[in-house]
mmCIF file as gemmi writes it, N, C-alpha and C atoms, coordinates in Angstrom:
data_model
loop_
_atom_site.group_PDB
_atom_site.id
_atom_site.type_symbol
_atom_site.label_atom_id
_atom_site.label_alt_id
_atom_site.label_comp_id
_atom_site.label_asym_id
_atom_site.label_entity_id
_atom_site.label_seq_id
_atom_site.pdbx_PDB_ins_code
_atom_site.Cartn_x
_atom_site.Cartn_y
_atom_site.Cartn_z
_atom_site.occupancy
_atom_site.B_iso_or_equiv
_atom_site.pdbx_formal_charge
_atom_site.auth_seq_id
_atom_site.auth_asym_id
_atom_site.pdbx_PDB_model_num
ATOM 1 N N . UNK Axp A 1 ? -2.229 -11.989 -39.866 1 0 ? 1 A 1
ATOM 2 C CA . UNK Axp A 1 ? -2.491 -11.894 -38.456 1 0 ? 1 A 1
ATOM 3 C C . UNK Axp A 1 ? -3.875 -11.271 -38.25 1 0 ? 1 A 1
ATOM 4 N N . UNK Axp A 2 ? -4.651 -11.747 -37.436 1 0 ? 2 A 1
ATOM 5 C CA . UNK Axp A 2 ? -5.822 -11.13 -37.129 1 0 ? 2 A 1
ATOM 6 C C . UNK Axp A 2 ? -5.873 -10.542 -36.318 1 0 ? 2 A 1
ATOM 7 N N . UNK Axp A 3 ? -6.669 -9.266 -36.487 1 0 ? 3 A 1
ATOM 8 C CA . UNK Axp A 3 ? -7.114 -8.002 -35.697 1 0 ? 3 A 1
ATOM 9 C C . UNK Axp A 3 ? -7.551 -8.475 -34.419 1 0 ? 3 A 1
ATOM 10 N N . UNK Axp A 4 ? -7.747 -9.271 -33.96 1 0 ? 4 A 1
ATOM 11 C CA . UNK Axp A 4 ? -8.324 -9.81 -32.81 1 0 ? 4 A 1
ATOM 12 C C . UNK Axp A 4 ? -7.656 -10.609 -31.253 1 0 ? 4 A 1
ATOM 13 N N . UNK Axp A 5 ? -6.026 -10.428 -32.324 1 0 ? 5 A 1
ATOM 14 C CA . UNK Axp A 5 ? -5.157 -11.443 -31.583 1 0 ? 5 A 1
ATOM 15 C C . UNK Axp A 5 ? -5.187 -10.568 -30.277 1 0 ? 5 A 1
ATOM 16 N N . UNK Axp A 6 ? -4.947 -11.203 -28.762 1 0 ? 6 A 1
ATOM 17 C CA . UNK Axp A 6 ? -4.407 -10.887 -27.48 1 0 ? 6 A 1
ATOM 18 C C . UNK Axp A 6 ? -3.25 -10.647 -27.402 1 0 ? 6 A 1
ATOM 19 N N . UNK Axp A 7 ? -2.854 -9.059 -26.707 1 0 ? 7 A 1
ATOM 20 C CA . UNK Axp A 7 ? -1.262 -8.706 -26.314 1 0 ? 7 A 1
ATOM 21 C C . UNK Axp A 7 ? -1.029 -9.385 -25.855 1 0 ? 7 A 1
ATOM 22 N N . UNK Axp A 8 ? 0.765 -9.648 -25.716 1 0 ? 8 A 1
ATOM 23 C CA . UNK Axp A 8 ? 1.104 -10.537 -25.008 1 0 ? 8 A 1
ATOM 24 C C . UNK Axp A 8 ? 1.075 -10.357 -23.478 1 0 ? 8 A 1
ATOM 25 N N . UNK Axp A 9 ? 1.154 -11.618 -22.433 1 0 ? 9 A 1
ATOM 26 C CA . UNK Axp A 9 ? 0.86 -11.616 -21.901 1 0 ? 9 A 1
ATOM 27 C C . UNK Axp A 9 ? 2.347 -11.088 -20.595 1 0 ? 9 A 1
ATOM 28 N N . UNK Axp A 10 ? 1.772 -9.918 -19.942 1 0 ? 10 A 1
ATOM 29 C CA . UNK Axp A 10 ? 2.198 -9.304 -19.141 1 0 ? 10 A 1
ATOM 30 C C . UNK Axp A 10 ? 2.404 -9.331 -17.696 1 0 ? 10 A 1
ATOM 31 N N . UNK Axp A 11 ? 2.119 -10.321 -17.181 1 0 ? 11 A 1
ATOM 32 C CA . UNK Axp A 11 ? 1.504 -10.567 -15.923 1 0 ? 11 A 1
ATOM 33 C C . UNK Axp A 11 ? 2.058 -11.694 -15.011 1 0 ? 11 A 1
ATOM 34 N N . UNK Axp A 12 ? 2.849 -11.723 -14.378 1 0 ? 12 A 1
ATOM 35 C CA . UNK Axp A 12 ? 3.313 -12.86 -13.259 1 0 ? 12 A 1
ATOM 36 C C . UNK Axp A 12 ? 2.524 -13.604 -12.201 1 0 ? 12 A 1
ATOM 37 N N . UNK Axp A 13 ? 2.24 -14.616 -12.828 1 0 ? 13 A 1
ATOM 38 C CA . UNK Axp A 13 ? 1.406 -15.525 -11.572 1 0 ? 13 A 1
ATOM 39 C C . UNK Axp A 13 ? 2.405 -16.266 -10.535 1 0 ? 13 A 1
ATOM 40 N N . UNK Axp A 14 ? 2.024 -15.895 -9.141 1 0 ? 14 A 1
ATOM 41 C CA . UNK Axp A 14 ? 3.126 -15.984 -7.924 1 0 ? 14 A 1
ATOM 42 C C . UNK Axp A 14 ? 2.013 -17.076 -7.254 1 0 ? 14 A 1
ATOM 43 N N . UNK Axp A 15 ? 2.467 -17.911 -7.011 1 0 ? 15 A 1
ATOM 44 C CA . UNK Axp A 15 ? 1.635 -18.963 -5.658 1 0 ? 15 A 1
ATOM 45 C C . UNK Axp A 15 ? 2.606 -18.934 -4.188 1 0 ? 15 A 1
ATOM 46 N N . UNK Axp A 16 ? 1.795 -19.742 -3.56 1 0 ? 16 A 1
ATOM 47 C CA . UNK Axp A 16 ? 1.546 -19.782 -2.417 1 0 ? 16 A 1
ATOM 48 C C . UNK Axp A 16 ? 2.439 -18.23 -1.561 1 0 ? 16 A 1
ATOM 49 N N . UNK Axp A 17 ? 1.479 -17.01 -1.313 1 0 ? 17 A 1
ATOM 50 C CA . UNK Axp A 17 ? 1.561 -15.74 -0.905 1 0 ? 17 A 1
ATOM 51 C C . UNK Axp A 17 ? 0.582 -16.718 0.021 1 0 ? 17 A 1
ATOM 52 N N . UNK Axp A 18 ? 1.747 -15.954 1.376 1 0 ? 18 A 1
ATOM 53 C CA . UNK Axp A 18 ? 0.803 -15.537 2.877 1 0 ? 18 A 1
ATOM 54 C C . UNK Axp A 18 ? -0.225 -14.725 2.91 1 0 ? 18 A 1
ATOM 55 N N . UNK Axp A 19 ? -0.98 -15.188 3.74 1 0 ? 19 A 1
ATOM 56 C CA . UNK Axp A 19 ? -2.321 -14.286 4.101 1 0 ? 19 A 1
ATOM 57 C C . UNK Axp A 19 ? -1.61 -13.008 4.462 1 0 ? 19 A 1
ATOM 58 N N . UNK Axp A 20 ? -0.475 -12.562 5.268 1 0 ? 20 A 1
ATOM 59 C CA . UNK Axp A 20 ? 0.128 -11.471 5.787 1 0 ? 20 A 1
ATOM 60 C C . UNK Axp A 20 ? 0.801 -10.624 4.818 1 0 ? 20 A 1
ATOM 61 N N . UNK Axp A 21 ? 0.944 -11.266 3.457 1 0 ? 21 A 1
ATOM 62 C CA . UNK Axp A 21 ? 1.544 -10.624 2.667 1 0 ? 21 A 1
ATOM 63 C C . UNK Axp A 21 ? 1.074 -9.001 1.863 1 0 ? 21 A 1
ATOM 64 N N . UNK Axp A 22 ? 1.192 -8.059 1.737 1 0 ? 22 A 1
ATOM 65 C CA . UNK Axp A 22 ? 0.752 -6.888 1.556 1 0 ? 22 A 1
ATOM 66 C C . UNK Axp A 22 ? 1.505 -6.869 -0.219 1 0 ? 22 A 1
ATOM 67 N N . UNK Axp A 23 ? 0.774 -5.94 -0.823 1 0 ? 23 A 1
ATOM 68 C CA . UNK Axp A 23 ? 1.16 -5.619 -2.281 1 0 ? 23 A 1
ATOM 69 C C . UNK Axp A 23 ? 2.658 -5.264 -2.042 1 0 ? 23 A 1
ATOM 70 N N . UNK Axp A 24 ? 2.6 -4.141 -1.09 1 0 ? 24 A 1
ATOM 71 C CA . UNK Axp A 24 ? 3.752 -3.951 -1.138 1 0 ? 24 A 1
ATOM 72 C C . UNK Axp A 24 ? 5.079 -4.822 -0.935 1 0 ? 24 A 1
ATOM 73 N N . UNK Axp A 25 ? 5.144 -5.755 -0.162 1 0 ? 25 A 1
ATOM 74 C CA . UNK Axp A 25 ? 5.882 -6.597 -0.168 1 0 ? 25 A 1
ATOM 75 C C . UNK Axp A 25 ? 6.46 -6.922 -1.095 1 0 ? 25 A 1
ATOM 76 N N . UNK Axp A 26 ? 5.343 -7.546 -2.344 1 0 ? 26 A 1
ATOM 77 C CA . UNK Axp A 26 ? 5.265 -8.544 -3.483 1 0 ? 26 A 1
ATOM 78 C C . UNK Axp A 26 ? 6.207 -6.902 -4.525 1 0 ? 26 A 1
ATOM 79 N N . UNK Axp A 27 ? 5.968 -6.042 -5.066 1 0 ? 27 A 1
ATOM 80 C CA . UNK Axp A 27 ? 6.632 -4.822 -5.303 1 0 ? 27 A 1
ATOM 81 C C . UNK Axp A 27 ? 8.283 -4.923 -4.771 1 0 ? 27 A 1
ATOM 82 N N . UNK Axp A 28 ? 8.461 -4.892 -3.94 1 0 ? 28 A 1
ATOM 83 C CA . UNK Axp A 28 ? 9.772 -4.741 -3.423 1 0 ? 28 A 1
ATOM 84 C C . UNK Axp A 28 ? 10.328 -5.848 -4.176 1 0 ? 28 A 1
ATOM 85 N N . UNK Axp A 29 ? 9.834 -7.113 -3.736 1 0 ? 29 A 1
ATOM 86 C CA . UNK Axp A 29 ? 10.396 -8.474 -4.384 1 0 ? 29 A 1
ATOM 87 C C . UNK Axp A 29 ? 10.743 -8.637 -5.384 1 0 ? 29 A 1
ATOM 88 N N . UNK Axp A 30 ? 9.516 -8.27 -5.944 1 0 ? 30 A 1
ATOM 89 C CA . UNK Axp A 30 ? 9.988 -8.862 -8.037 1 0 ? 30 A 1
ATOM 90 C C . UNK Axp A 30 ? 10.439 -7.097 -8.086 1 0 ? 30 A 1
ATOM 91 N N . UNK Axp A 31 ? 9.994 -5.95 -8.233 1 0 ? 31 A 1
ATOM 92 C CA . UNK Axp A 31 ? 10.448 -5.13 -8.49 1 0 ? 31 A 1
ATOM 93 C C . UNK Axp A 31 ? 12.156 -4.807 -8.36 1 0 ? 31 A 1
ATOM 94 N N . UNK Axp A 32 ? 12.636 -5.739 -8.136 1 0 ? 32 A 1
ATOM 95 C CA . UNK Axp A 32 ? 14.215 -6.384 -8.804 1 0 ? 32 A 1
ATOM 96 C C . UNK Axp A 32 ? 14.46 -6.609 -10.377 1 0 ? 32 A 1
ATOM 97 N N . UNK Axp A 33 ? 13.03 -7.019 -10.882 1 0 ? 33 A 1
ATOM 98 C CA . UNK Axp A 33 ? 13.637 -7.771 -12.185 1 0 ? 33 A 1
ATOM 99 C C . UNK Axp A 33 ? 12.685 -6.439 -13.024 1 0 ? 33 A 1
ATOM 100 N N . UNK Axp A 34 ? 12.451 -5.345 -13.044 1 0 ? 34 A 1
ATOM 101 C CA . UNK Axp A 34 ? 11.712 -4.322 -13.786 1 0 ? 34 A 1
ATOM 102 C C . UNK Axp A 34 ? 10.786 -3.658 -12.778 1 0 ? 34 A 1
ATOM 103 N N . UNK Axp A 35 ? 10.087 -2.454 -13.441 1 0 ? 35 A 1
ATOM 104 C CA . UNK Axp A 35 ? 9.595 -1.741 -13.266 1 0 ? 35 A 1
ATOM 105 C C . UNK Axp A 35 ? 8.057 -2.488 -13.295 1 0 ? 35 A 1
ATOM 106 N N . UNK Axp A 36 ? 7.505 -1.805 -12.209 1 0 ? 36 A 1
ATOM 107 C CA . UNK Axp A 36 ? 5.907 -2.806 -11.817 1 0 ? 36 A 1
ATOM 108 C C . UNK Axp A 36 ? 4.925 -1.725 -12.35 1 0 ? 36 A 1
ATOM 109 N N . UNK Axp A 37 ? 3.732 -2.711 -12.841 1 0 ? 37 A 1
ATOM 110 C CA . UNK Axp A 37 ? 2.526 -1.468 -12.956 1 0 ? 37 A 1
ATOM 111 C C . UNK Axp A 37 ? 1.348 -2.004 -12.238 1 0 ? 37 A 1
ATOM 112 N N . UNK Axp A 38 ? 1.147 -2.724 -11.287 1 0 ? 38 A 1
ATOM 113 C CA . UNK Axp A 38 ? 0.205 -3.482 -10.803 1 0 ? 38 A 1
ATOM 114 C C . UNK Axp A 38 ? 0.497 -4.756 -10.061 1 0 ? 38 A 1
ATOM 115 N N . UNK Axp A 39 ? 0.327 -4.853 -8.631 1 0 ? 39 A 1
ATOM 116 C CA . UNK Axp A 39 ? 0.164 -6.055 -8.036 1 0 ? 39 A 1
ATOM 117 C C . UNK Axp A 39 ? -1.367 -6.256 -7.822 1 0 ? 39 A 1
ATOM 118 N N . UNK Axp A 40 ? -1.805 -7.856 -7.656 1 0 ? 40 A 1
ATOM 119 C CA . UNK Axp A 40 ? -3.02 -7.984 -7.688 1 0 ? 40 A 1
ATOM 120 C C . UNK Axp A 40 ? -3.227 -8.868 -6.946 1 0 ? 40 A 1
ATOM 121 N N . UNK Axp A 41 ? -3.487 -9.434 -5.619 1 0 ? 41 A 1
ATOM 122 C CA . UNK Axp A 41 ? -3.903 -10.196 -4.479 1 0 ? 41 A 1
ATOM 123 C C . UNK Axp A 41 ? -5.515 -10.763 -4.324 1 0 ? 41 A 1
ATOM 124 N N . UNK Axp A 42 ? -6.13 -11.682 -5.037 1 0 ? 42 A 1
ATOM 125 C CA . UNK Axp A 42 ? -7.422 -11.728 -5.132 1 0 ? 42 A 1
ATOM 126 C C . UNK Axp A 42 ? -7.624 -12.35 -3.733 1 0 ? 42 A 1
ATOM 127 N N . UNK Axp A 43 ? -8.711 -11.979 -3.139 1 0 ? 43 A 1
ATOM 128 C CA . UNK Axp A 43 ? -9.472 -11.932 -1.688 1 0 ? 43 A 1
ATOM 129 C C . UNK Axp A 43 ? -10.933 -13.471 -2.013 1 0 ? 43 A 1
ATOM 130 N N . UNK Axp A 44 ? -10.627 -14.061 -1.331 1 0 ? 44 A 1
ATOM 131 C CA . UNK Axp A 44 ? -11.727 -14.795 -0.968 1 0 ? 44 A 1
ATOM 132 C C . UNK Axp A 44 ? -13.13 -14.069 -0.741 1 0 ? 44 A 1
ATOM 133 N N . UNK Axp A 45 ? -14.325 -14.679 -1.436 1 0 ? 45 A 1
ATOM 134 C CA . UNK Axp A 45 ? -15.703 -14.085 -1.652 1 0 ? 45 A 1
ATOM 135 C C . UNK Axp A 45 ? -15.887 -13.948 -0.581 1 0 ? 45 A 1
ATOM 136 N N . UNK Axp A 46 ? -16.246 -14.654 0.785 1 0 ? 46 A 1
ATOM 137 C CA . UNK Axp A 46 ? -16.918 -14.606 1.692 1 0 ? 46 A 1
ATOM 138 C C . UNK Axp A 46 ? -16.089 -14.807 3.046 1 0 ? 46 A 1
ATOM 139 N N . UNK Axp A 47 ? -14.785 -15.148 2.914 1 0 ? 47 A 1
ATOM 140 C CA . UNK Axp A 47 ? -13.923 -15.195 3.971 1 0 ? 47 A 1
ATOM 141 C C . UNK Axp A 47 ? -13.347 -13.309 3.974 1 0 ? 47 A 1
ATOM 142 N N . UNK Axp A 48 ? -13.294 -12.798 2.806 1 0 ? 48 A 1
ATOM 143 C CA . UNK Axp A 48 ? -12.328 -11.759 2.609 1 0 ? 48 A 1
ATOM 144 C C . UNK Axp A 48 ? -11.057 -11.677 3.057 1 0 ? 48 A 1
ATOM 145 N N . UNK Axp A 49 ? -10.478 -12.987 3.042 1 0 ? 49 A 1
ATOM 146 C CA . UNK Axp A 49 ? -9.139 -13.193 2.938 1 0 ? 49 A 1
ATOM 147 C C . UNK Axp A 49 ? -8.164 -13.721 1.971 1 0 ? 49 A 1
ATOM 148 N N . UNK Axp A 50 ? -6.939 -13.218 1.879 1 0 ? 50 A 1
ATOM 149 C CA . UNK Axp A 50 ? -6.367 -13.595 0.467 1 0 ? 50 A 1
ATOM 150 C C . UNK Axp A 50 ? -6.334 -15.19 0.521 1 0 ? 50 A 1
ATOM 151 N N . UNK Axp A 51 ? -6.406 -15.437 -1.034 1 0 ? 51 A 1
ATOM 152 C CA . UNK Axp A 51 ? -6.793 -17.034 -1.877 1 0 ? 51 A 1
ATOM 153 C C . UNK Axp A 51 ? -5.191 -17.042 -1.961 1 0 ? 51 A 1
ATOM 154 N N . UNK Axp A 52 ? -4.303 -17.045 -1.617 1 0 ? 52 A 1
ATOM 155 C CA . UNK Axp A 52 ? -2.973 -17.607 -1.481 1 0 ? 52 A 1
ATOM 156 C C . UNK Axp A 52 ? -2.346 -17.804 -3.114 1 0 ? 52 A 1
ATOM 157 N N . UNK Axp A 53 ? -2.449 -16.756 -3.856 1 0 ? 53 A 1
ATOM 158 C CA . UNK Axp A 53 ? -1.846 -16.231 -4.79 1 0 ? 53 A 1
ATOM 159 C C . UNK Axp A 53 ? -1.87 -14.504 -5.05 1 0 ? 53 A 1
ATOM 160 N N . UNK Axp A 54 ? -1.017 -14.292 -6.095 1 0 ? 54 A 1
ATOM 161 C CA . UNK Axp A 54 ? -1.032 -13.041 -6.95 1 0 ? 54 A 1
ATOM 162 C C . UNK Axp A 54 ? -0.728 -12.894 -8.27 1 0 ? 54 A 1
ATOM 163 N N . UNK Axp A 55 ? -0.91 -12.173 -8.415 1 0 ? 55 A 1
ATOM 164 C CA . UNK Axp A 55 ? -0.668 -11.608 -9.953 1 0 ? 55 A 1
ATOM 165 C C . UNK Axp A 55 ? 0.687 -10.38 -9.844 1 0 ? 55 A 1
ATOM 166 N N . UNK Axp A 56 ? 1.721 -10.357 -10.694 1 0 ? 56 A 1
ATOM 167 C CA . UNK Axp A 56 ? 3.172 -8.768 -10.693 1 0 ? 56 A 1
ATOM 168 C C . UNK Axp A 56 ? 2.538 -8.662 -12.481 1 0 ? 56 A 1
ATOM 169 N N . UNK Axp A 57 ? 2.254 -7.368 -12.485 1 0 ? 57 A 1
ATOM 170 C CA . UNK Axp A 57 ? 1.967 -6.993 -13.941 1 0 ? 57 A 1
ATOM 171 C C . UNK Axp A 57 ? 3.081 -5.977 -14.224 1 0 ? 57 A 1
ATOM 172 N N . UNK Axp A 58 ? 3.361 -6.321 -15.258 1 0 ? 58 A 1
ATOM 173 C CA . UNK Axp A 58 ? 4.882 -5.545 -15.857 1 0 ? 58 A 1
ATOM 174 C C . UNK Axp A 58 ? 4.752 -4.945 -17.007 1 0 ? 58 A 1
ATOM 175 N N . UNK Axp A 59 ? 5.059 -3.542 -17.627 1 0 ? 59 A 1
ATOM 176 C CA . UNK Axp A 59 ? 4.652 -3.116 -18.906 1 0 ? 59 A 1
ATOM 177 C C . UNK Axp A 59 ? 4.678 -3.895 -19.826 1 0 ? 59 A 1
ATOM 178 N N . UNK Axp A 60 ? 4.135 -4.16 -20.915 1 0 ? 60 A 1
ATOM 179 C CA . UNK Axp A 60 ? 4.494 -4.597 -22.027 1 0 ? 60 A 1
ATOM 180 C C . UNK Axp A 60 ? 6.294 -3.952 -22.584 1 0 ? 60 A 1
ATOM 181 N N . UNK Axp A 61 ? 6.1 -2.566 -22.692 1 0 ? 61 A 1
ATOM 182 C CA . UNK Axp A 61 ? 7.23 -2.158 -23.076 1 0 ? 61 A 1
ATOM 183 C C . UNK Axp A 61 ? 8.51 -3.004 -22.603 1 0 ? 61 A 1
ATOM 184 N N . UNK Axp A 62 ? 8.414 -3.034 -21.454 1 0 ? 62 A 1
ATOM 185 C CA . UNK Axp A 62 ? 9.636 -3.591 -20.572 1 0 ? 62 A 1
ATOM 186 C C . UNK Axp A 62 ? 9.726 -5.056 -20.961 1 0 ? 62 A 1
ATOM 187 N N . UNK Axp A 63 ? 8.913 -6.108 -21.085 1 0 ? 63 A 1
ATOM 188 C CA . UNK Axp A 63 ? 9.034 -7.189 -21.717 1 0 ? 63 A 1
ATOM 189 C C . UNK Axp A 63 ? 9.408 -7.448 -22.773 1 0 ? 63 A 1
ATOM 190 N N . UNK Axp A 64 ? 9.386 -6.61 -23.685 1 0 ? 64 A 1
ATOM 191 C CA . UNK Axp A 64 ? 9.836 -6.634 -25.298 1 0 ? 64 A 1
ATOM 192 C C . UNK Axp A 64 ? 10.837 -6.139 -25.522 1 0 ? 64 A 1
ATOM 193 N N . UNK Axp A 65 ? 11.586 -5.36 -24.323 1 0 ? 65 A 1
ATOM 194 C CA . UNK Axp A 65 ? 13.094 -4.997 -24.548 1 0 ? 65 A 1
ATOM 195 C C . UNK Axp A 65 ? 13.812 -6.232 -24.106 1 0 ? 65 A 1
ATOM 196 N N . UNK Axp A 66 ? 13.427 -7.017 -23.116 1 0 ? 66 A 1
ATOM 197 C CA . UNK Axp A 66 ? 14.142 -7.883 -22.69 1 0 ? 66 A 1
ATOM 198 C C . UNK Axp A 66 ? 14.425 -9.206 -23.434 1 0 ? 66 A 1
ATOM 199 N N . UNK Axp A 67 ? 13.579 -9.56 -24.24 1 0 ? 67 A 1
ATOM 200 C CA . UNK Axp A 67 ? 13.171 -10.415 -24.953 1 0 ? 67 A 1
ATOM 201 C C . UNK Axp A 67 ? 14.132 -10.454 -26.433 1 0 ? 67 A 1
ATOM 202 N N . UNK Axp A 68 ? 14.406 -9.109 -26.929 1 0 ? 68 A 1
ATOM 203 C CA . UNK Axp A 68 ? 14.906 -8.82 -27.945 1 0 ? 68 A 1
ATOM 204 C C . UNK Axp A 68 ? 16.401 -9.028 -27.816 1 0 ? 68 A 1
């Protein structure tokens, strides 16, 4: 195995999120299925409005218990 490999990947890609939608929302939601360490709502460059996705980032730890 090489020293170089990428952790696995931790991170929930959610589509079509409302413009009205707040982190917190998205938290309440999935924060059903584990413990959250990060929601991430990327904003349009020049509109500064959300691009109608997100990201739910979940420990690694917590993924590798479930998995097992």
């Amino acid at each position: 195995m090489s020293r170089y490999t990428r952790p696995p990947n931790t991170s929930l890609f959610v589509r079509n999120v409302a413009d009205a939608t707040r982190p917190e929302d998205l938290r309440r939601e999935f924060g059903r299925y584990g413990p959250i360490v990060d929601v991430y709502i990327p904003l349009d460059f020049y509109t500064r409005r959300p691009r109608g996705f997100a990201y739910v980032q979940y420990p690694l730890f917590y993924l590798i218990l479930i998995s097992e």
